[in-house]
C-alpha positions in Angstrom: -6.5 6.7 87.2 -6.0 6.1 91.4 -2.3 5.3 92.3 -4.2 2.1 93.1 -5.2 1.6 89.3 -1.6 2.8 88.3 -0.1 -0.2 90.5 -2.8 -2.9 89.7 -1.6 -1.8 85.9 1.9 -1.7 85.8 1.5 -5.7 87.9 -0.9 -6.4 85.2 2.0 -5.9 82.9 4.8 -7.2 84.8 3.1 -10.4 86.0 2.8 -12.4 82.6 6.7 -11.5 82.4 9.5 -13.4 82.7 12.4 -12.0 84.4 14.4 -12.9 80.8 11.2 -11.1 78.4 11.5 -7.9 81.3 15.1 -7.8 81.2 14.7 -7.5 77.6 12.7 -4.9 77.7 14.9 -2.8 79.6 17.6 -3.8 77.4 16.1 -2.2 74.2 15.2 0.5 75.9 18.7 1.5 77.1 20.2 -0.1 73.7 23.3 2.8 74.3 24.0 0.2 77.0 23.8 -3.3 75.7 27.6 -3.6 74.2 28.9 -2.6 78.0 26.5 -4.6 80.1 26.9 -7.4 77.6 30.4 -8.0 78.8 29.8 -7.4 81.9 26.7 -10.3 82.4 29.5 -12.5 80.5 32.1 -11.8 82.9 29.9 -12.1 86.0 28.5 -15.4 84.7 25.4 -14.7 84.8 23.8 -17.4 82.4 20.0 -16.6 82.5 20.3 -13.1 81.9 23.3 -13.5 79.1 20.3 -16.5 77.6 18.7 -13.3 76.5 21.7 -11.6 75.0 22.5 -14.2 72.9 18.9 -13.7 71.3 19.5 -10.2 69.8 21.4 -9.8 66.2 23.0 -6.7 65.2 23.0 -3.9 67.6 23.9 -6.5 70.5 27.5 -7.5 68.9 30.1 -5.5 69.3 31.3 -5.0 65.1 34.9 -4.4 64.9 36.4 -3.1 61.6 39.8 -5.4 60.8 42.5 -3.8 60.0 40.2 -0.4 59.8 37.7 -0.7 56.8 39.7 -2.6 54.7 37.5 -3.4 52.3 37.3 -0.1 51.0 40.3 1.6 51.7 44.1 0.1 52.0 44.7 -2.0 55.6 46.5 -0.6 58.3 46.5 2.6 57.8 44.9 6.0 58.7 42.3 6.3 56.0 40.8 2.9 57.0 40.8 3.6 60.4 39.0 6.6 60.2 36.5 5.3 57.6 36.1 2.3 59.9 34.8 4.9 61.9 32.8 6.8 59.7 31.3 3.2 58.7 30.4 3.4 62.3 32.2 0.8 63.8 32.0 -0.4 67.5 35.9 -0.8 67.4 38.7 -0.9 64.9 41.5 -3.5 64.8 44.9 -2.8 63.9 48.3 -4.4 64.2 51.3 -3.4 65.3 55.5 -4.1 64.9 58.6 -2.3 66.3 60.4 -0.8 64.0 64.4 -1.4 63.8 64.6 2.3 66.0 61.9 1.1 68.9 58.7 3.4 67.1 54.9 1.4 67.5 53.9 1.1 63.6 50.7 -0.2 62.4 51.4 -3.4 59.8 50.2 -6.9 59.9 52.6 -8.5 57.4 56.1 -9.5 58.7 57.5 -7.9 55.5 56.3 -5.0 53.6 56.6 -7.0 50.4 52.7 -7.1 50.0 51.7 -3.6 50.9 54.6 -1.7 49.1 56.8 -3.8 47.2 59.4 -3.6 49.1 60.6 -7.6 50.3 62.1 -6.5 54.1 61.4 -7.5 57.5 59.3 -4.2 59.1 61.6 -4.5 62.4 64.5 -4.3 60.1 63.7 -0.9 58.6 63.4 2.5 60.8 60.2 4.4 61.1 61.6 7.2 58.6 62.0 4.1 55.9 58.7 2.7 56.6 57.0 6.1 56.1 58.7 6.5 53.1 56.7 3.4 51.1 53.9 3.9 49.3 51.4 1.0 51.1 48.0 2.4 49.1 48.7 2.6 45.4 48.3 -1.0 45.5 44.0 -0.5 46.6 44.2 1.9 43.4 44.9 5.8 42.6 43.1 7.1 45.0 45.2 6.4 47.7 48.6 6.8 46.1 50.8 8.2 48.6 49.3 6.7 51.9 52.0 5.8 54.5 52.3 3.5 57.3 50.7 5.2 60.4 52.5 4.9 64.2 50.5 3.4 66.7 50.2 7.2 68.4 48.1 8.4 65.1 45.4 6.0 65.3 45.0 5.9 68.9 43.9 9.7 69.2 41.4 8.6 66.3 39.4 6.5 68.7 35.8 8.0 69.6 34.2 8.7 72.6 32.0 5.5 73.5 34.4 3.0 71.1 37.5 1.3 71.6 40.3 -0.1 69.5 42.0 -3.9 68.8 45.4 -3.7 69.3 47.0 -7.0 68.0 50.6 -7.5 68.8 52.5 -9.0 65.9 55.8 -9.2 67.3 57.0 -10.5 71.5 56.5 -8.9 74.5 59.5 -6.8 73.6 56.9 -4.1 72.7 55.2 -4.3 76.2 57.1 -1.1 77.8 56.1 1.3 74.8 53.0 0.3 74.3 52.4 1.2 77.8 53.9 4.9 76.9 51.5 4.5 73.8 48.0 4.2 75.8 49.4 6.3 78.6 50.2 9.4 75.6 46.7 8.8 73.9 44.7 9.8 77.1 42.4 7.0 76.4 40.8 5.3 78.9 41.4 1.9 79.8 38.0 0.2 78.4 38.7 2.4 75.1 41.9 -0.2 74.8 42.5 -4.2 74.2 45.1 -5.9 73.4 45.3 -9.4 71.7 47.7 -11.4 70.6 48.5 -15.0 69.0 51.4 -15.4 71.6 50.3 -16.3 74.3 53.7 -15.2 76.7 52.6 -11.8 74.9 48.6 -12.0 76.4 49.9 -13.1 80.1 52.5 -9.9 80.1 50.0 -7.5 79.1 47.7 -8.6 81.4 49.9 -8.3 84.1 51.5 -5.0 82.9 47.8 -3.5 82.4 45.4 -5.3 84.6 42.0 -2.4 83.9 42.9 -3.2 79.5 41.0 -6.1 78.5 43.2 -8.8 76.9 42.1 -11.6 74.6 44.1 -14.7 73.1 43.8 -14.9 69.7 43.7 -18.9 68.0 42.6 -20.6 65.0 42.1 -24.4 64.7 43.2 -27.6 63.7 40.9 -30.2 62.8 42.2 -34.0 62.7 40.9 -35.4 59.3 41.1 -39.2 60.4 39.2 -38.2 64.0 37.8 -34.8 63.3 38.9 -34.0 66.7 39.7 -29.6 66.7 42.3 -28.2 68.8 42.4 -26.7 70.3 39.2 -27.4 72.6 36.9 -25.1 74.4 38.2 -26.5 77.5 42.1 -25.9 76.8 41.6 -22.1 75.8 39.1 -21.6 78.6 42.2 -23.3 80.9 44.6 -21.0 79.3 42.3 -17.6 79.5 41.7 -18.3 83.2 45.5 -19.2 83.8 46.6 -15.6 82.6 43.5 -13.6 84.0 42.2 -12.6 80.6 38.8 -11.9 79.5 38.5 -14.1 76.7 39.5 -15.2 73.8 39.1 -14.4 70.3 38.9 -16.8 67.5 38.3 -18.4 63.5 35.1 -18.4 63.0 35.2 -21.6 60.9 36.1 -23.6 64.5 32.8 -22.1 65.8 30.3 -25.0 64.1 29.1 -25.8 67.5 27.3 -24.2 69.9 27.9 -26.1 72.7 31.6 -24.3 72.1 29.7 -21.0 73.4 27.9 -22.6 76.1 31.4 -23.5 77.3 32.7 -20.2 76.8 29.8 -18.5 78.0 29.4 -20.5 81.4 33.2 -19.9 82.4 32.4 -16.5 82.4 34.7 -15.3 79.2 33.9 -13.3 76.4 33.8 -14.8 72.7 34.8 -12.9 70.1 35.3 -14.2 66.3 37.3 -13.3 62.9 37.0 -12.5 59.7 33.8 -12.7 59.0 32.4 -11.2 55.7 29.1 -13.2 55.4 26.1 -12.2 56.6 24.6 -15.4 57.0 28.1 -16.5 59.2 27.4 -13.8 61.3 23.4 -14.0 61.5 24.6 -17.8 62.7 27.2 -16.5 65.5 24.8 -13.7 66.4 22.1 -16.3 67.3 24.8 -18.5 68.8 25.6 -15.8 71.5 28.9 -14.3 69.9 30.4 -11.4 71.7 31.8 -9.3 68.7 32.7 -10.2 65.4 35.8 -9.0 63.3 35.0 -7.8 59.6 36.5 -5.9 56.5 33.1 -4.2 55.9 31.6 -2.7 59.3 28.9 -1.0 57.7 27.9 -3.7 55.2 27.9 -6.7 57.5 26.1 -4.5 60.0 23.1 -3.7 57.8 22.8 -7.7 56.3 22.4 -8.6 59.8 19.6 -6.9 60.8 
Protein backbone atom coordinates (compact mmCIF):
# COMPACT_ATOMS: atom_id res chain seq x y z
CA UNK A 1 0.00 0.00 0.00
CA UNK A 2 1.23 3.92 -1.11
CA UNK A 3 1.85 6.25 1.90
CA UNK A 4 -1.14 7.80 0.13
CA UNK A 5 -3.33 4.52 0.78
CA UNK A 6 -1.82 4.34 4.36
CA UNK A 7 -3.22 8.01 5.14
CA UNK A 8 -6.56 7.76 3.18
CA UNK A 9 -6.78 4.41 5.70
CA UNK A 10 -5.88 5.50 8.96
CA UNK A 11 -8.65 8.85 8.01
CA UNK A 12 -11.00 6.26 6.97
CA UNK A 13 -10.70 5.06 10.55
CA UNK A 14 -10.37 8.08 12.43
CA UNK A 15 -13.13 10.02 10.65
CA UNK A 16 -16.35 8.04 11.83
CA UNK A 17 -14.63 8.76 15.42
CA UNK A 18 -15.49 10.76 17.99
CA UNK A 19 -12.88 12.45 19.92
CA UNK A 20 -14.61 10.52 23.22
CA UNK A 21 -14.80 6.75 21.16
CA UNK A 22 -10.77 7.72 19.99
CA UNK A 23 -9.76 8.73 23.31
CA UNK A 24 -11.00 5.47 24.37
CA UNK A 25 -9.17 3.71 22.29
CA UNK A 26 -6.00 5.02 23.35
CA UNK A 27 -7.14 4.63 26.82
CA UNK A 28 -7.38 0.71 26.60
CA UNK A 29 -4.54 0.55 24.85
CA UNK A 30 -2.32 2.20 27.50
CA UNK A 31 -4.62 0.66 30.33
CA UNK A 32 -1.03 0.81 32.71
CA UNK A 33 -2.15 4.48 32.50
CA UNK A 34 -5.77 4.92 33.14
CA UNK A 35 -5.70 5.10 37.22
CA UNK A 36 -2.95 8.16 36.75
CA UNK A 37 -4.53 10.02 33.85
CA UNK A 38 -7.90 9.41 35.44
CA UNK A 39 -7.08 11.79 38.29
CA UNK A 40 -5.48 13.87 36.42
CA UNK A 41 -8.59 14.61 33.62
CA UNK A 42 -10.62 14.98 37.08
CA UNK A 43 -8.33 17.51 38.48
CA UNK A 44 -7.91 19.49 35.23
CA UNK A 45 -11.73 19.49 34.77
CA UNK A 46 -11.81 18.22 31.79
CA UNK A 47 -15.54 16.99 31.47
CA UNK A 48 -15.77 15.48 27.97
CA UNK A 49 -12.88 13.46 28.16
CA UNK A 50 -13.59 12.31 32.03
CA UNK A 51 -17.50 11.50 30.20
CA UNK A 52 -15.61 8.59 28.89
CA UNK A 53 -13.95 7.55 32.14
CA UNK A 54 -16.86 7.32 33.89
CA UNK A 55 -18.00 4.53 31.24
CA UNK A 56 -15.30 1.94 32.09
CA UNK A 57 -15.90 -0.61 35.25
CA UNK A 58 -13.21 -2.39 36.89
CA UNK A 59 -9.74 -1.67 35.65
CA UNK A 60 -10.63 2.16 35.53
CA UNK A 61 -11.31 2.48 39.50
CA UNK A 62 -8.71 2.71 41.54
CA UNK A 63 -9.61 -0.60 44.33
CA UNK A 64 -8.30 0.15 47.64
CA UNK A 65 -8.04 -2.69 50.21
CA UNK A 66 -9.57 -1.27 53.81
CA UNK A 67 -7.79 -1.74 56.47
CA UNK A 68 -5.44 -4.29 54.21
CA UNK A 69 -7.53 -7.35 53.10
CA UNK A 70 -9.52 -7.61 55.97
CA UNK A 71 -11.76 -9.89 54.99
CA UNK A 72 -9.43 -12.57 55.09
CA UNK A 73 -6.86 -11.82 57.41
CA UNK A 74 -7.07 -9.64 60.89
CA UNK A 75 -7.37 -5.45 60.14
CA UNK A 76 -4.63 -3.33 60.61
CA UNK A 77 -1.95 -5.26 60.53
CA UNK A 78 0.93 -6.61 58.44
CA UNK A 79 -0.48 -9.78 57.10
CA UNK A 80 -3.46 -7.88 55.63
CA UNK A 81 -1.48 -5.38 54.19
CA UNK A 82 0.58 -7.50 52.35
CA UNK A 83 -2.24 -9.89 51.27
CA UNK A 84 -4.05 -6.72 50.15
CA UNK A 85 -1.30 -6.66 48.01
CA UNK A 86 -0.96 -10.06 46.93
CA UNK A 87 -4.89 -9.69 46.27
CA UNK A 88 -3.53 -7.15 43.95
CA UNK A 89 -4.82 -4.12 45.18
CA UNK A 90 -4.45 -0.50 43.67
CA UNK A 91 -3.86 0.86 47.21
CA UNK A 92 -4.19 -0.27 50.83
CA UNK A 93 -5.83 1.77 53.59
CA UNK A 94 -4.73 1.77 57.05
CA UNK A 95 -5.17 3.83 60.11
CA UNK A 96 -3.16 5.25 62.37
CA UNK A 97 -2.84 6.59 66.43
CA UNK A 98 0.12 7.91 68.59
CA UNK A 99 0.95 5.99 71.01
CA UNK A 100 1.34 7.32 74.72
CA UNK A 101 5.52 7.50 73.83
CA UNK A 102 4.97 9.57 70.25
CA UNK A 103 5.49 5.92 67.83
CA UNK A 104 2.88 5.99 64.39
CA UNK A 105 0.86 2.69 65.09
CA UNK A 106 -1.58 1.21 62.78
CA UNK A 107 -5.25 0.76 64.62
CA UNK A 108 -8.60 2.05 63.84
CA UNK A 109 -10.42 1.53 67.09
CA UNK A 110 -9.90 4.22 69.92
CA UNK A 111 -9.40 1.31 72.31
CA UNK A 112 -7.91 -2.01 71.76
CA UNK A 113 -10.87 -3.66 73.43
CA UNK A 114 -12.09 -5.20 70.04
CA UNK A 115 -8.90 -6.42 68.56
CA UNK A 116 -7.17 -7.79 71.73
CA UNK A 117 -9.29 -7.67 74.65
CA UNK A 118 -7.70 -5.36 76.23
CA UNK A 119 -10.42 -2.19 77.24
CA UNK A 120 -7.56 0.90 76.97
CA UNK A 121 -7.26 3.98 75.00
CA UNK A 122 -4.20 3.12 72.24
CA UNK A 123 -2.66 6.68 73.02
CA UNK A 124 -2.68 5.65 76.59
CA UNK A 125 -0.46 2.61 76.18
CA UNK A 126 3.38 2.68 74.76
CA UNK A 127 4.35 1.08 71.56
CA UNK A 128 6.16 -1.81 73.62
CA UNK A 129 2.49 -2.53 75.35
CA UNK A 130 0.67 -2.29 72.10
CA UNK A 131 3.06 -4.94 70.47
CA UNK A 132 2.63 -6.97 73.19
CA UNK A 133 -1.44 -7.88 72.47
CA UNK A 134 -2.38 -10.49 70.57
CA UNK A 135 -4.80 -8.45 67.76
CA UNK A 136 -5.23 -11.85 65.34
CA UNK A 137 -6.40 -14.74 67.55
CA UNK A 138 -9.59 -13.09 67.40
CA UNK A 139 -9.76 -13.83 62.96
CA UNK A 140 -8.92 -17.54 64.30
CA UNK A 141 -5.66 -19.80 64.91
CA UNK A 142 -3.97 -19.03 62.20
CA UNK A 143 -3.00 -15.70 63.12
CA UNK A 144 -2.41 -16.23 66.81
CA UNK A 145 0.34 -14.03 67.70
CA UNK A 146 -0.07 -11.12 65.14
CA UNK A 147 0.85 -7.72 66.59
CA UNK A 148 0.04 -4.17 65.89
CA UNK A 149 2.36 -2.95 63.06
CA UNK A 150 4.08 0.87 63.21
CA UNK A 151 3.26 3.06 60.56
CA UNK A 152 7.23 2.51 59.31
CA UNK A 153 6.45 -1.36 58.58
CA UNK A 154 3.73 -1.00 56.24
CA UNK A 155 4.98 1.87 54.44
CA UNK A 156 8.11 0.05 52.96
CA UNK A 157 5.46 -2.63 51.99
CA UNK A 158 4.00 -0.34 49.34
CA UNK A 159 4.76 -1.44 45.64
CA UNK A 160 6.13 0.18 42.87
CA UNK A 161 3.13 1.71 40.73
CA UNK A 162 0.65 1.64 44.11
CA UNK A 163 0.06 3.87 46.90
CA UNK A 164 -1.36 3.63 50.35
CA UNK A 165 -4.46 5.42 52.54
CA UNK A 166 -3.27 6.85 55.38
CA UNK A 167 -6.32 7.78 57.67
CA UNK A 168 -5.49 9.89 60.66
CA UNK A 169 -7.50 8.70 63.65
CA UNK A 170 -6.33 11.08 66.10
CA UNK A 171 -5.44 15.46 65.63
CA UNK A 172 -3.00 17.12 63.87
CA UNK A 173 -0.72 16.35 66.82
CA UNK A 174 0.59 13.50 64.62
CA UNK A 175 1.40 15.93 61.58
CA UNK A 176 5.38 16.36 62.45
CA UNK A 177 5.99 12.47 62.57
CA UNK A 178 4.20 11.52 60.05
CA UNK A 179 6.21 13.74 57.97
CA UNK A 180 9.43 11.80 59.41
CA UNK A 181 7.32 8.70 58.46
CA UNK A 182 6.97 9.31 54.59
CA UNK A 183 10.30 11.10 54.52
CA UNK A 184 12.00 7.51 56.15
CA UNK A 185 9.89 5.19 53.74
CA UNK A 186 11.57 6.78 50.58
CA UNK A 187 8.26 6.72 48.96
CA UNK A 188 7.33 9.07 46.63
CA UNK A 189 4.89 11.61 47.10
CA UNK A 190 1.95 10.15 44.68
CA UNK A 191 2.74 6.63 46.48
CA UNK A 192 1.12 8.63 49.74
CA UNK A 193 -2.50 10.19 50.79
CA UNK A 194 -3.63 11.09 53.71
CA UNK A 195 -7.42 11.38 54.77
CA UNK A 196 -8.94 12.18 57.61
CA UNK A 197 -12.60 12.84 59.24
CA UNK A 198 -11.15 16.09 60.90
CA UNK A 199 -11.16 18.40 58.84
CA UNK A 200 -8.37 20.92 60.87
CA UNK A 201 -6.38 17.47 60.36
CA UNK A 202 -6.90 17.57 56.13
CA UNK A 203 -6.12 21.57 55.90
CA UNK A 204 -2.67 20.93 58.06
CA UNK A 205 -1.53 18.10 56.00
CA UNK A 206 -2.20 19.77 53.03
CA UNK A 207 -0.31 22.66 53.92
CA UNK A 208 2.54 20.62 55.55
CA UNK A 209 2.75 18.27 52.30
CA UNK A 210 1.39 20.19 49.37
CA UNK A 211 2.85 17.18 46.29
CA UNK A 212 0.58 14.23 49.01
CA UNK A 213 -2.83 14.15 47.88
CA UNK A 214 -5.32 14.75 50.71
CA UNK A 215 -8.90 13.81 50.89
CA UNK A 216 -11.73 14.64 53.52
CA UNK A 217 -13.38 11.82 54.63
CA UNK A 218 -17.63 12.23 55.56
CA UNK A 219 -20.60 10.18 55.90
CA UNK A 220 -24.13 11.54 55.86
CA UNK A 221 -27.13 12.55 57.57
CA UNK A 222 -30.39 12.31 56.05
CA UNK A 223 -33.45 14.42 57.50
CA UNK A 224 -36.34 11.76 57.84
CA UNK A 225 -39.21 14.54 57.85
CA UNK A 226 -37.38 16.46 54.62
CA UNK A 227 -35.01 13.84 53.29
CA UNK A 228 -32.67 16.58 52.87
CA UNK A 229 -28.62 14.81 53.26
CA UNK A 230 -25.84 16.73 54.74
CA UNK A 231 -23.90 17.35 54.07
CA UNK A 232 -24.41 18.48 50.29
CA UNK A 233 -22.30 18.20 47.26
CA UNK A 234 -21.93 21.87 47.36
CA UNK A 235 -20.68 22.21 51.10
CA UNK A 236 -17.85 19.44 50.76
CA UNK A 237 -16.97 20.76 47.39
CA UNK A 238 -16.71 24.44 49.33
CA UNK A 239 -14.70 22.82 51.99
CA UNK A 240 -12.25 20.63 49.58
CA UNK A 241 -11.52 23.89 47.58
CA UNK A 242 -11.16 26.04 50.89
CA UNK A 243 -8.21 23.67 52.06
CA UNK A 244 -6.63 22.87 48.56
CA UNK A 245 -7.39 19.22 48.61
CA UNK A 246 -8.07 16.92 45.88
CA UNK A 247 -11.24 15.53 46.96
CA UNK A 248 -13.13 13.96 49.08
CA UNK A 249 -13.90 10.61 50.10
CA UNK A 250 -17.13 9.34 51.25
CA UNK A 251 -20.38 6.52 52.41
CA UNK A 252 -21.31 5.10 49.74
CA UNK A 253 -24.95 4.86 50.91
CA UNK A 254 -25.09 9.02 50.40
CA UNK A 255 -24.09 8.35 46.77
CA UNK A 256 -27.91 7.47 45.38
CA UNK A 257 -27.60 10.34 43.02
CA UNK A 258 -25.65 10.92 40.23
CA UNK A 259 -26.04 14.33 39.89
CA UNK A 260 -23.77 14.17 43.29
CA UNK A 261 -20.82 13.11 40.75
CA UNK A 262 -21.67 15.51 38.17
CA UNK A 263 -21.08 18.11 40.92
CA UNK A 264 -18.02 16.53 42.16
CA UNK A 265 -16.84 15.80 38.85
CA UNK A 266 -17.26 19.38 37.32
CA UNK A 267 -15.43 21.23 40.30
CA UNK A 268 -12.64 19.33 39.29
CA UNK A 269 -12.22 16.85 42.60
CA UNK A 270 -11.81 13.43 42.86
CA UNK A 271 -14.65 11.02 44.33
CA UNK A 272 -13.71 8.27 46.15
CA UNK A 273 -16.25 5.92 48.23
CA UNK A 274 -16.33 3.39 51.39
CA UNK A 275 -16.97 0.30 52.25
CA UNK A 276 -18.25 -1.27 49.68
CA UNK A 277 -18.59 -5.15 49.55
CA UNK A 278 -21.29 -5.53 46.91
CA UNK A 279 -20.66 -5.93 43.51
CA UNK A 280 -23.73 -4.59 42.24
CA UNK A 281 -22.90 -1.23 44.67
CA UNK A 282 -19.83 -0.92 42.98
CA UNK A 283 -21.01 -1.95 39.29
CA UNK A 284 -23.58 1.22 40.16
CA UNK A 285 -20.69 3.75 41.31
CA UNK A 286 -18.45 2.43 38.53
CA UNK A 287 -21.03 3.44 35.91
CA UNK A 288 -21.74 6.62 38.03
CA UNK A 289 -18.01 7.83 37.45
CA UNK A 290 -16.54 6.85 40.91
CA UNK A 291 -12.88 7.52 41.36
CA UNK A 292 -11.81 4.53 43.65
CA UNK A 293 -13.69 2.50 45.93
CA UNK A 294 -12.70 1.19 49.50
CA UNK A 295 -13.31 -2.68 50.13
CA UNK A 296 -12.55 -5.56 52.56
CA UNK A 297 -12.08 -7.95 49.59
CA UNK A 298 -9.81 -6.41 46.70
CA UNK A 299 -9.65 -9.30 44.74
CA UNK A 300 -13.26 -10.49 45.06
CA UNK A 301 -14.97 -7.21 44.38
CA UNK A 302 -12.50 -6.71 41.55
CA UNK A 303 -13.47 -9.86 39.63
CA UNK A 304 -17.60 -9.35 40.30
CA UNK A 305 -17.10 -6.17 38.61
CA UNK A 306 -15.94 -7.07 35.55
Amino acid sequence: MSQHGVMTHISAWLEPLTRAVYIRRLFLEFSCCILPMKRFLTRTGLGCTLAFCQQLTADDVEIVAHRGASYDAPENTLESVKLGWEQGADAVEVDVYLSKDGYIVVHHDSDTKKTAGVNRKVVDQTLAELQQLDVGARKGAKWNGVRIPELDDVLVTIPEGKRMFVEVKCGPEIIPSLAKAFEKSGKKAEQLVVICFDYEVVKQAKARFPRIECFYLSSFKEDKKTGVQTPSAEKLIAMAKAANIEGINVSYKGLGDKAFFDKVKAAGLELFTWTVNSPAEAKRLAKFGINGITTDRPAWLRERMK
